[in-house]
N, CA, C and O of each residue as an XYZ file, in Angstrom:
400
protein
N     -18.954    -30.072     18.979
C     -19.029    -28.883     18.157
C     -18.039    -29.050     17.005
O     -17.016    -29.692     17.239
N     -18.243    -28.515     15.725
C     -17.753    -29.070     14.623
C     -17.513    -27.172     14.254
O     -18.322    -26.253     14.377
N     -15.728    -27.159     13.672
C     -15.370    -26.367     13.296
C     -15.213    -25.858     11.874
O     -14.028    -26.064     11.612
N     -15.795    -25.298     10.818
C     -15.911    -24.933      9.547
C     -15.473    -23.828      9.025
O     -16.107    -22.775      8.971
N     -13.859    -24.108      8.429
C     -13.953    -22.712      7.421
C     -14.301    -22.253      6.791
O     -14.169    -22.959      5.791
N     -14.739    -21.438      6.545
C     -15.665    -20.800      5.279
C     -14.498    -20.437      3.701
O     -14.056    -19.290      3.638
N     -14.183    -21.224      2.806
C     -13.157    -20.315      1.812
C     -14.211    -19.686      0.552
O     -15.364    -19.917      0.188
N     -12.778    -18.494      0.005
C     -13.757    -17.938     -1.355
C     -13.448    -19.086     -2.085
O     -12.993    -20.212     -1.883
N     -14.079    -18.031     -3.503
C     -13.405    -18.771     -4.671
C     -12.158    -18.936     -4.800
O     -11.785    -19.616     -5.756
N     -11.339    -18.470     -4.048
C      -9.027    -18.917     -4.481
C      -8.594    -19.089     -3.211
O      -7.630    -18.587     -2.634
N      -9.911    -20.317     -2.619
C      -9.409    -21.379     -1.610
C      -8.645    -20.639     -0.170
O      -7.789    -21.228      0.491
N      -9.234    -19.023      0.188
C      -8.777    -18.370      1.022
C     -10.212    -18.446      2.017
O     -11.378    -18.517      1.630
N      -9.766    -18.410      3.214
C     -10.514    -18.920      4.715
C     -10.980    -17.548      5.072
O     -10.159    -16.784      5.579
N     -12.516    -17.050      4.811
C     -13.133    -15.543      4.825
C     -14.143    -16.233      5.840
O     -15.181    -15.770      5.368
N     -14.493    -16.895      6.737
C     -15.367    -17.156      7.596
C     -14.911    -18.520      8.378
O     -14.068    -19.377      8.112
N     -15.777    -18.359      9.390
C     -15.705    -19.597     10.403
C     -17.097    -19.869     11.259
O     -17.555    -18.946     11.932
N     -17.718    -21.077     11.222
C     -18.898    -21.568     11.097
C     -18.727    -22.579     12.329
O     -17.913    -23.473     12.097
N     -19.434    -22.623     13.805
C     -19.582    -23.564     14.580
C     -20.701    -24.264     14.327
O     -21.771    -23.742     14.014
N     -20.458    -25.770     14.479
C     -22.129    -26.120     14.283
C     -22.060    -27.588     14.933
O     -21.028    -28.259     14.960
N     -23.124    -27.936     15.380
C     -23.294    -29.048     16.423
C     -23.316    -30.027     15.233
O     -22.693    -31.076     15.394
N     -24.119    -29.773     13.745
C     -24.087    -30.976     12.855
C     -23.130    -30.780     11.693
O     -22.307    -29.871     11.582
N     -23.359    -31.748     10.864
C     -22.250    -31.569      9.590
C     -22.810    -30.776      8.379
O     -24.038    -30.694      8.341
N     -22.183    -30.243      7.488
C     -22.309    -29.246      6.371
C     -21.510    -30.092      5.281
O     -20.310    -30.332      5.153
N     -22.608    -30.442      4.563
C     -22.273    -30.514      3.138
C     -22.243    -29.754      1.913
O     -22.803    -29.962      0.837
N     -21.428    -28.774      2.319
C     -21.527    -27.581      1.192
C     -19.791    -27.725      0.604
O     -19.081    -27.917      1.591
N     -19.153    -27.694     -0.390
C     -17.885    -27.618     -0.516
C     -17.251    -26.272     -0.499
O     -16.076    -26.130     -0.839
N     -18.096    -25.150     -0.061
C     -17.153    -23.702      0.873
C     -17.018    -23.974      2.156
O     -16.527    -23.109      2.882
N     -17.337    -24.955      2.577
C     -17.310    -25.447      4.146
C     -16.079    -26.422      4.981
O     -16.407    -27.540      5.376
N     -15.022    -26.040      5.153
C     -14.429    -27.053      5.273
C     -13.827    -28.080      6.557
O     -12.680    -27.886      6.958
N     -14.320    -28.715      6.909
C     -14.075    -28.816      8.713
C     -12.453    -28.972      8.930
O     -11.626    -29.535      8.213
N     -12.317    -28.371      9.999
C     -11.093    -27.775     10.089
C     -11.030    -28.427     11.901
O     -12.117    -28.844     12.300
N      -9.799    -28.511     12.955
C      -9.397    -29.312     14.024
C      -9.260    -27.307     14.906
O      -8.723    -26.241     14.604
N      -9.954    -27.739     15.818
C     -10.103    -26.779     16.731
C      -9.640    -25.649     16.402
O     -10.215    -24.692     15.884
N      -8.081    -25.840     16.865
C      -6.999    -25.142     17.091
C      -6.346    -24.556     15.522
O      -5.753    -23.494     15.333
N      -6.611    -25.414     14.716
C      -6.486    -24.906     13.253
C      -6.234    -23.309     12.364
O      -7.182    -22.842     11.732
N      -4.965    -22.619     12.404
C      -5.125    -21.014     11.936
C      -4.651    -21.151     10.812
O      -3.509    -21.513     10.527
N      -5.911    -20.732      9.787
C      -5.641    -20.627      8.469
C      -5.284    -19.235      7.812
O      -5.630    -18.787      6.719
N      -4.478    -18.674      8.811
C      -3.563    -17.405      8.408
C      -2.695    -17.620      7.423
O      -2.085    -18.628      7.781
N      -2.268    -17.268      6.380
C      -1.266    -17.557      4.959
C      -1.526    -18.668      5.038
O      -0.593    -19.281      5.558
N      -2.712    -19.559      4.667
C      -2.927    -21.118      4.040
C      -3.933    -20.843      3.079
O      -4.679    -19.867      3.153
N      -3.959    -21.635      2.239
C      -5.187    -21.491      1.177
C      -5.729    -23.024      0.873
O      -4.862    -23.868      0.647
N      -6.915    -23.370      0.859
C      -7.608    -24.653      0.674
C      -7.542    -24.737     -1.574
O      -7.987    -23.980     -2.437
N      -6.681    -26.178     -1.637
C      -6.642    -26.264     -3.027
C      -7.756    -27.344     -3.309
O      -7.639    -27.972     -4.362
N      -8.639    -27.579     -2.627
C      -9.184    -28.602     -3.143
C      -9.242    -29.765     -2.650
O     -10.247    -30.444     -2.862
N      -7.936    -30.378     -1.703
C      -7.810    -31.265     -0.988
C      -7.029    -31.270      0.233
O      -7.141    -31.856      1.310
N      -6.360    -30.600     -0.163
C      -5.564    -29.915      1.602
C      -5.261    -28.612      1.422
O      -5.155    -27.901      0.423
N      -5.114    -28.394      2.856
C      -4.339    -26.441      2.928
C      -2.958    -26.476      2.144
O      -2.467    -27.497      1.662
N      -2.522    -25.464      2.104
C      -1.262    -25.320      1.488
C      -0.853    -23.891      2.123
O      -1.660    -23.122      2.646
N       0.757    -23.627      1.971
C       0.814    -22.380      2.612
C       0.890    -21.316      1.423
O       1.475    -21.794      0.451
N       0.489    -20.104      1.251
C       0.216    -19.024      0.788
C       0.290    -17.830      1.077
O      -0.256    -17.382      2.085
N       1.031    -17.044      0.183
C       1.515    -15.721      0.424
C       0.786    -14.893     -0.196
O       0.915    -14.997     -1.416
N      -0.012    -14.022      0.176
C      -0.966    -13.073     -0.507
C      -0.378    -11.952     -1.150
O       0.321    -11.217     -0.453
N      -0.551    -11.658     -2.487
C       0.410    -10.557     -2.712
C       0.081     -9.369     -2.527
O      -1.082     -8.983     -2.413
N       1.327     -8.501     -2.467
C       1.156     -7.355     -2.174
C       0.232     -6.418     -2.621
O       0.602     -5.881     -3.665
N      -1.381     -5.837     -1.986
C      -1.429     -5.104     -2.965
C      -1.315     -3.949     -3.214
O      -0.446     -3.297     -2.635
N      -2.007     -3.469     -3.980
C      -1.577     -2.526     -5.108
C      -1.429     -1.105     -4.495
O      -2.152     -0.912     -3.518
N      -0.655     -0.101     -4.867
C      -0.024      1.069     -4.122
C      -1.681      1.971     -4.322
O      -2.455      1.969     -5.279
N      -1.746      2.527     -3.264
C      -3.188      3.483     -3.594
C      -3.111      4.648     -4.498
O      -2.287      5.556     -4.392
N      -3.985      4.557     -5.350
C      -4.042      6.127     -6.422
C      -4.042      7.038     -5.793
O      -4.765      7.143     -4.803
N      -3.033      8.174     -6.290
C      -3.478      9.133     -5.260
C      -5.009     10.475     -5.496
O      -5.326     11.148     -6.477
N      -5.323     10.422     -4.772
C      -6.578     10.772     -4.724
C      -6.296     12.742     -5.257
O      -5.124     13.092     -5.122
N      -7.232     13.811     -5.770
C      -6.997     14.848     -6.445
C      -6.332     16.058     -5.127
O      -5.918     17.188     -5.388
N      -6.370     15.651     -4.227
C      -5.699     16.605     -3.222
C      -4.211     16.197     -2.866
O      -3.330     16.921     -2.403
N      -4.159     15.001     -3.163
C      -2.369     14.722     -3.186
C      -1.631     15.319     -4.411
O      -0.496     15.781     -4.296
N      -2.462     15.293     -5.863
C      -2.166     15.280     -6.823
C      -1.690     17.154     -6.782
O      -0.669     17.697     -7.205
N      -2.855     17.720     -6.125
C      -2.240     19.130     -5.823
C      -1.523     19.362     -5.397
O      -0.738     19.975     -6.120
N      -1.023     19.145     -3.848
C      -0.168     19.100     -3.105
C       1.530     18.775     -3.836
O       2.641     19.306     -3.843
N       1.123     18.057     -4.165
C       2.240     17.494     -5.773
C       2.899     19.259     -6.357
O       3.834     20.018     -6.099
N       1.850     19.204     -7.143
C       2.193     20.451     -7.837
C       2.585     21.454     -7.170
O       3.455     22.236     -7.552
N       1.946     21.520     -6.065
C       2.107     23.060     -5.509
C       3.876     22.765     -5.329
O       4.744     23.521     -5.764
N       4.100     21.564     -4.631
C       5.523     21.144     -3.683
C       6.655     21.425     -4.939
O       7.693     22.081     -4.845
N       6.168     20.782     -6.035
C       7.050     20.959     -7.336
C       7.204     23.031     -7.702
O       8.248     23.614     -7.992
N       5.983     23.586     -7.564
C       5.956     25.176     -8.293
C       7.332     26.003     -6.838
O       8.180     26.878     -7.013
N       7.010     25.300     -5.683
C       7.647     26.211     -4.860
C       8.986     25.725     -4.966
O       9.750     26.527     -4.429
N       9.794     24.375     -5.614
C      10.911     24.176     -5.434
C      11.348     25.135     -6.568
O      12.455     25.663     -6.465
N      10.369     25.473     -7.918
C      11.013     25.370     -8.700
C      11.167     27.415     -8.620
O      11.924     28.194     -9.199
N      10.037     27.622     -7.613
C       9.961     29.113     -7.332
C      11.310     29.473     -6.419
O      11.935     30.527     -6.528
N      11.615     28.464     -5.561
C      12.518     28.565     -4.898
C      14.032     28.916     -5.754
O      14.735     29.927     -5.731
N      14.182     27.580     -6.520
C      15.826     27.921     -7.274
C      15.781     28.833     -7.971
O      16.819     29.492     -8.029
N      14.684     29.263     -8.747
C      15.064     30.380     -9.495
C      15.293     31.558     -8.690
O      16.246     32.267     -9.012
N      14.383     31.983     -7.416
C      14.920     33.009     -6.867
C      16.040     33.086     -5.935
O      16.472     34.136     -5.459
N      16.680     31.409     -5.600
C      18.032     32.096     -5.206
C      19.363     31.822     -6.846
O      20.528     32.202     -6.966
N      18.510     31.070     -7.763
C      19.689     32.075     -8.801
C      19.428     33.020     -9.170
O      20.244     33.499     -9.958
N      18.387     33.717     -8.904
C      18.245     35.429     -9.213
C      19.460     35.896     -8.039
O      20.601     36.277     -8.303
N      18.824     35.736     -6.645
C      19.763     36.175     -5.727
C      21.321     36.336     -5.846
O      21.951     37.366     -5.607
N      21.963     34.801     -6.373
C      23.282     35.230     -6.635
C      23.635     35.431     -7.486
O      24.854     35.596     -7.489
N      22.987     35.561     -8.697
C      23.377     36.717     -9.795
C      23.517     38.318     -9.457
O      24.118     39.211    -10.053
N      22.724     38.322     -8.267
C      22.328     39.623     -8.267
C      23.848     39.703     -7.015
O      24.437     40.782     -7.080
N      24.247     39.014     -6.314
C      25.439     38.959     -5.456
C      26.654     39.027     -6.479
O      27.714     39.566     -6.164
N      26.521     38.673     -7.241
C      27.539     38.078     -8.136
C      27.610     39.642     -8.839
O      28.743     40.072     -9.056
N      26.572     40.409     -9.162
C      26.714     41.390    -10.055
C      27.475     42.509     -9.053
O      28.341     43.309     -9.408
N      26.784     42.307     -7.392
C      27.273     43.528     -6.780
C      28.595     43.435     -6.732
O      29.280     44.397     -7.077
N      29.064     42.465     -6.372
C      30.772     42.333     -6.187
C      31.162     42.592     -7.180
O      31.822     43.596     -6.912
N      31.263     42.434     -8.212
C      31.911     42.488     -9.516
C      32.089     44.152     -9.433
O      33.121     44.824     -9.410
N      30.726     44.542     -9.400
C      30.890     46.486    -10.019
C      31.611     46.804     -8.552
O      32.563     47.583     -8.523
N      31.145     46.202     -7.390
C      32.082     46.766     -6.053
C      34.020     46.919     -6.563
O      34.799     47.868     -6.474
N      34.197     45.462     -7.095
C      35.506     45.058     -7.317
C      35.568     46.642     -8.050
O      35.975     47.608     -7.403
N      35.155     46.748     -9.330
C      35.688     47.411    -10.369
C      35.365     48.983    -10.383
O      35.380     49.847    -11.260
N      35.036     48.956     -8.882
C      34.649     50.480     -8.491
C      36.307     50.813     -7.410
O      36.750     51.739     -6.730
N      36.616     49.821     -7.701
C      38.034     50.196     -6.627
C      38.718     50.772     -7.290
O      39.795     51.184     -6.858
């Protein structure tokens, strides 16, 4: 039994092919049993090791984008009403003080 990786086009291992005969296709690459082409990439003439990069952070989709806003309106609902609050602390003491 003859073991075949399957690579894309940027020499990354997206399949694996058993076959009793040989494959002459050059996405085909016979590979030794035991062989894990986990972070390796085929350049053409041998594997090489390869780090896939990171990808890309997900967009956030229109219900995060709300959630966003709302989180931003209540912080910003928040400080203003506790600097209303201690203005309004701030005012009672003062006339308390000056009621003495």
């Amino acid at each position: 039994m003859n073991k075949y990786l399957i690579i894309d086009e940027n020499g990354i291992c997206c399949g694996t092919a058993l076959t009793s005969g040989e494959i002459n296709d050059s996405r085909y690459i016979l590979a030794d049993e035991n062989f894990d082409p986990i972070n390796m990439r085929w350049n053409g003439e041998s594997w090489e090791d390869y780090t896939p990069p990171e990808p890309p952070a997900p967009e956030p989709d229109k219900l995060d984008l709300i959630l966003e806003e709302v989180r931003k309106s209540r912080e910003d609902i928040v400080s203003e009403t506790e600097a209303a609050y201690e203005a309004a602390l701030n005012e009672a003491y003062t006339e308390g003080v000056n009621s003495l």
